[in-house]
C-alpha positions as CSV (number, residue, x, y, z in Angstrom):
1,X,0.0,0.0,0.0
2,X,2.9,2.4,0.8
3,X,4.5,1.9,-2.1
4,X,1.4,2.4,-4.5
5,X,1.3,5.4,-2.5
6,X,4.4,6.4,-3.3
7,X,4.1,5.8,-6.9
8,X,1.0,7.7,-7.1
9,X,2.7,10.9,-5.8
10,X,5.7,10.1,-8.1
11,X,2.7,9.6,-10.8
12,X,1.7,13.2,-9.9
13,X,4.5,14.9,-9.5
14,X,6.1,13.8,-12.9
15,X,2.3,15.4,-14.8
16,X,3.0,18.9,-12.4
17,X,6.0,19.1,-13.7
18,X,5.2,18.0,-17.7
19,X,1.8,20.7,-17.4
20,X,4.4,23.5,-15.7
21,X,6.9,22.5,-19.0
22,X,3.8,23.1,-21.4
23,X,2.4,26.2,-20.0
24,X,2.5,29.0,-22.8
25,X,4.5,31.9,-21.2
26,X,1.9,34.2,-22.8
27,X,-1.2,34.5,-24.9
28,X,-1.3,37.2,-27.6
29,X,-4.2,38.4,-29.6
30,X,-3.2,39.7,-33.1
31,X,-5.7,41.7,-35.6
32,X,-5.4,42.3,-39.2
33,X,-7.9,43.0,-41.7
34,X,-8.9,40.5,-44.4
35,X,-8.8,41.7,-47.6
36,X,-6.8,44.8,-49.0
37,X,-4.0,46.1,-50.5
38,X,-1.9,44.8,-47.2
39,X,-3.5,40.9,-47.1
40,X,-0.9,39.3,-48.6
41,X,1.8,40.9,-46.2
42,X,-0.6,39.8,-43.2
43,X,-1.3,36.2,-44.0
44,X,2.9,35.7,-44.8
45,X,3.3,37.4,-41.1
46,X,0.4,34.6,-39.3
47,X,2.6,31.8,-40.9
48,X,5.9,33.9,-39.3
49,X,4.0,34.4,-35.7
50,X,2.7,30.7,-35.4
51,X,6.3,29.7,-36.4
52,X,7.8,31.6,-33.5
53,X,4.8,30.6,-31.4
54,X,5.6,27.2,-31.7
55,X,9.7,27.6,-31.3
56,X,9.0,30.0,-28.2
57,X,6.2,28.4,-26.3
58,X,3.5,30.6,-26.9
59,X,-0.6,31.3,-28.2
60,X,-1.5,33.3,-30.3
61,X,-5.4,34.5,-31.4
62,X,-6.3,36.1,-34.6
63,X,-9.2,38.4,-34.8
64,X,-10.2,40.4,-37.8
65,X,-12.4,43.4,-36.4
66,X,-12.5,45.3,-32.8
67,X,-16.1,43.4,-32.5
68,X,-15.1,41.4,-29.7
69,X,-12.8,44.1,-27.8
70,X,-13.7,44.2,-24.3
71,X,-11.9,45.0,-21.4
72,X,-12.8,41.9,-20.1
73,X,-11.7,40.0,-23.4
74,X,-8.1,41.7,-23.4
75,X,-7.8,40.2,-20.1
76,X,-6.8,37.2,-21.6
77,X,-3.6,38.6,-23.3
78,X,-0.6,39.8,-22.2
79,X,0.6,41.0,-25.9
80,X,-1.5,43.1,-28.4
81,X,-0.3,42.4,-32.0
82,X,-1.6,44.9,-34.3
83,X,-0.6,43.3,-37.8
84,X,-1.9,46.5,-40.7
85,X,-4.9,47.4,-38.9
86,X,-5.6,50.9,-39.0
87,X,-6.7,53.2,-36.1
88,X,-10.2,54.2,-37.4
89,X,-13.2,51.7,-37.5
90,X,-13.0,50.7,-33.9
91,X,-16.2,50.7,-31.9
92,X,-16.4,52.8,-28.7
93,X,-16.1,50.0,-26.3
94,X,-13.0,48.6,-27.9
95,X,-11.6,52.2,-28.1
96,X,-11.8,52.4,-24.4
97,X,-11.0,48.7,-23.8
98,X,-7.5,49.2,-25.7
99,X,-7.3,52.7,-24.3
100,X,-7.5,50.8,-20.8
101,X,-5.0,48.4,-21.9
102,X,-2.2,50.4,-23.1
103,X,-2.6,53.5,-20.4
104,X,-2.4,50.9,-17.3
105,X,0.0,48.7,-18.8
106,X,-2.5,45.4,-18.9
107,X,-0.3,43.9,-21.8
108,X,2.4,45.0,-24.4
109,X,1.5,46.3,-28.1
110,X,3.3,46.4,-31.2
111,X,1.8,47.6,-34.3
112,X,2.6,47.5,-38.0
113,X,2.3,50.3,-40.7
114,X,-1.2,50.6,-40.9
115,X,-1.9,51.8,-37.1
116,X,-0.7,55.6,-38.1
117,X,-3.3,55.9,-40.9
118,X,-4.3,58.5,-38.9
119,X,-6.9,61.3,-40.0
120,X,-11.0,61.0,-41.5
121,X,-10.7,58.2,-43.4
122,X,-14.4,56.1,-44.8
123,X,-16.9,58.0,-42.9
124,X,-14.7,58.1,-39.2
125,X,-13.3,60.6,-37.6
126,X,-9.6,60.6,-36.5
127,X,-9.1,58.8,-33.0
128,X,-7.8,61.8,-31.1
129,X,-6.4,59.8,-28.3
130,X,-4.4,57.7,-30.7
131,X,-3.4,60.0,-32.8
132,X,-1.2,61.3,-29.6
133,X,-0.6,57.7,-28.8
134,X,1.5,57.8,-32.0
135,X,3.2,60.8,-31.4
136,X,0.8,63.6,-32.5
137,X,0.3,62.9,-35.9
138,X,-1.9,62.6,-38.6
139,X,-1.5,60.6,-41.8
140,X,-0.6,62.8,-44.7
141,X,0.5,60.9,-48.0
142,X,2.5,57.9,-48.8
143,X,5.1,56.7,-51.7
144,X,3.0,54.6,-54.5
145,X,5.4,51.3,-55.3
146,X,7.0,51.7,-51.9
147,X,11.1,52.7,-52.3
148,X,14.1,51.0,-50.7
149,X,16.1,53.5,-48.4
150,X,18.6,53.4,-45.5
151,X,17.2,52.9,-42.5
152,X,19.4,54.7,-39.4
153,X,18.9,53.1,-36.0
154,X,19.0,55.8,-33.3
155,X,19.4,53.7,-30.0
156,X,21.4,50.6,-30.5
157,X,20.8,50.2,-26.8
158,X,17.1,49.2,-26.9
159,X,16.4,46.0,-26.9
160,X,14.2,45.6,-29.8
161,X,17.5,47.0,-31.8
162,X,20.2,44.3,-30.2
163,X,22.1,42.7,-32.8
164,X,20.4,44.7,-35.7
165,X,23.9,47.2,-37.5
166,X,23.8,50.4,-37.0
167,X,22.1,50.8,-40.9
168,X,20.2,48.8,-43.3
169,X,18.4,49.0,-46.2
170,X,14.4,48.4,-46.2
171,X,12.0,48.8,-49.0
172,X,8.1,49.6,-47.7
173,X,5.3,51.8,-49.1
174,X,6.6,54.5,-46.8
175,X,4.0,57.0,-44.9
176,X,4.6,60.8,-44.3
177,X,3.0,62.6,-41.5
178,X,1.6,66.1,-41.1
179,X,4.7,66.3,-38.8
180,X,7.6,64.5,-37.0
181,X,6.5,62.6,-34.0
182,X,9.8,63.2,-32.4
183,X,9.7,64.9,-29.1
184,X,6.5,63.1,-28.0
185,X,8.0,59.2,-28.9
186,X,11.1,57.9,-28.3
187,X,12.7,57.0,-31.7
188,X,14.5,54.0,-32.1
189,X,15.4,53.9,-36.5
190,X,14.8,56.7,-38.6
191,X,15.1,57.1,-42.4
192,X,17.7,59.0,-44.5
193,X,15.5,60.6,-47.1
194,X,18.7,61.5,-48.8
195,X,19.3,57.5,-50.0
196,X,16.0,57.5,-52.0
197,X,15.7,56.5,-56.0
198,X,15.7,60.4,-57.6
199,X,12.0,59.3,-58.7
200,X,10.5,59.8,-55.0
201,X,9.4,62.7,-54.1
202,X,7.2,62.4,-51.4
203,X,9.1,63.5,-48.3
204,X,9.0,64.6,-45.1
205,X,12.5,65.4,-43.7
206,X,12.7,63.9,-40.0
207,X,11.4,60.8,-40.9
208,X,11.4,58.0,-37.7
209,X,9.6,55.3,-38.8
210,X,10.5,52.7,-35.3
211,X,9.9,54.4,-31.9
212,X,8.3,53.7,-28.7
213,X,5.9,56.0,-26.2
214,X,7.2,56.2,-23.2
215,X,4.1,58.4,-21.5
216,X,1.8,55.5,-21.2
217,X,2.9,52.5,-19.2
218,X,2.3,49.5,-21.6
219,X,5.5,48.9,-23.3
220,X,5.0,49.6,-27.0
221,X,6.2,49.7,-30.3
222,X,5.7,50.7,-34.1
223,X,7.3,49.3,-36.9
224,X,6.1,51.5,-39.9
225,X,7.7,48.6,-41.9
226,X,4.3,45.6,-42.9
227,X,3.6,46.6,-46.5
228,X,5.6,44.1,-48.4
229,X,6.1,39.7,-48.0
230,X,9.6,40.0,-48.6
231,X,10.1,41.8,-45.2
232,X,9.4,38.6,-43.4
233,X,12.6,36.7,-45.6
234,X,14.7,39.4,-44.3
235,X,16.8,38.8,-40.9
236,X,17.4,41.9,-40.4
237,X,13.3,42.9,-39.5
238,X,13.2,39.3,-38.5
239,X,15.5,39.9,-35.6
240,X,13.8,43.5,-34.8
241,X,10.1,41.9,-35.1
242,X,11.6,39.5,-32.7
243,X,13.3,41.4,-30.5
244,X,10.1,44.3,-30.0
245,X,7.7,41.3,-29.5
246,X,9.6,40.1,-26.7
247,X,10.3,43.1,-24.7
248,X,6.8,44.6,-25.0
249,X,5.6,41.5,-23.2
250,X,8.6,42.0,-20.8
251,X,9.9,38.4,-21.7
């Protein structure tokens, strides 16, 4: 009898310890839209994100609208993936929820391109509070065809920017805003306008296009780099997306 009891507690303590090995360290909720000049960037990116899931012991939820945005449904996640959804057809519930969740620091965010599409766009009005969430901006034009430029990273010491050189070359479908966000984000990579093809035109001189708000306490990033499929080959974003996913969920 004492040594089936034995057993049994051997039994039990060998499936604690498999269940504590299987545990996801952390459930994120991603959004993207379906459809669009920016689907085939997004459904290259799930395949990318279930990858590292699955490497790095992790969930991950895909939604495709702020319909089910809740406090109460955000809960559930400690990281916020925001994969080309813009900032304008959320519901007033999930504005507030996500408000919630980035001012009190419920979970980490980082967002891709699309998220500083700021301004009146399809019959809404521009989110106010994320428009200073991003730095005070508003969406103002963008380059047709995208253009490859030199990308300058600003603090090496961050950790979404470890083992990324101190310049690189990126192609995207670049956005310009009414105005630098500098001064109200911290910038992490910024682009030298100055390497362009001669064709561009469409500048806007202080151009960051990585950087993180440090006036809220959810750590947070943007990456205005998500147009393109080819980012996702690319080690160089690789590593960053890597990097910036892990430190805004502070693992």
């Amino acid at each position: 009898m004492r040594t089936l009891t034995i057993l049994t507690l051997f039994f039990a303590l060998l499936c604690a310890i498999a269940t504590a090995q299987h545990k996801p360290r952390f459930k994120a909720l991603a959004i993207a839209e379906t459809g669009g000049g920016h689907a085939k960037f997004d459904s290259v990116a799930k395949i990318w994100l279930n990858k590292l899931a699955i490497d790095s012991n992790f969930t991950i939820d895909y939604i495709t609208d702020t319909k089910p945005i809740t406090k109460a449904y955000l809960s559930q996640y400690q990281l916020f993936i925001q994969l080309d959804y813009p900032p304008y057809p959320w519901g007033n519930e999930a504005q507030q929820a996500f408000k919630d969740y980035i001012k009190k620091g419920k979970g980490g965010w980082i967002g891709f391109h699309h998220p500083t599409l700021l301004g009146v766009f399809d019959g809404y009005p521009m989110w106010r509070w994320y428009s200073r969430f991003m730095g005070h901006i508003q969406f103002e034009n963008y380059i047709p065809g995208g253009a490859t430029a030199t990308l300058n990273v600003e603090d090496a010491s961050h950790p979404a920017m470890q083992g990324l050189p101190y310049s690189f070359a990126t192609r995207d479908q670049w956005y310009t805003y009414n105005k630098s966000p500098r001064g109200h984000v911290h910038v992490l990579a910024s682009i030298d306008e100055n390497t362009y093809p001669s064709t561009v035109k469409v500048k806007m001189g202080d151009h960051p296009v990585v950087w993180t708000n440090q006036h809220v306490k959810a750590r947070n990033i943007y990456i205005a780099m998500g147009h393109y499929t080819e980012l996702l080959s690319d080690p160089i974003y690789t590593n960053m997306v890597r990097n910036a996913l892990f430190w805004a969920v502070g693992k």
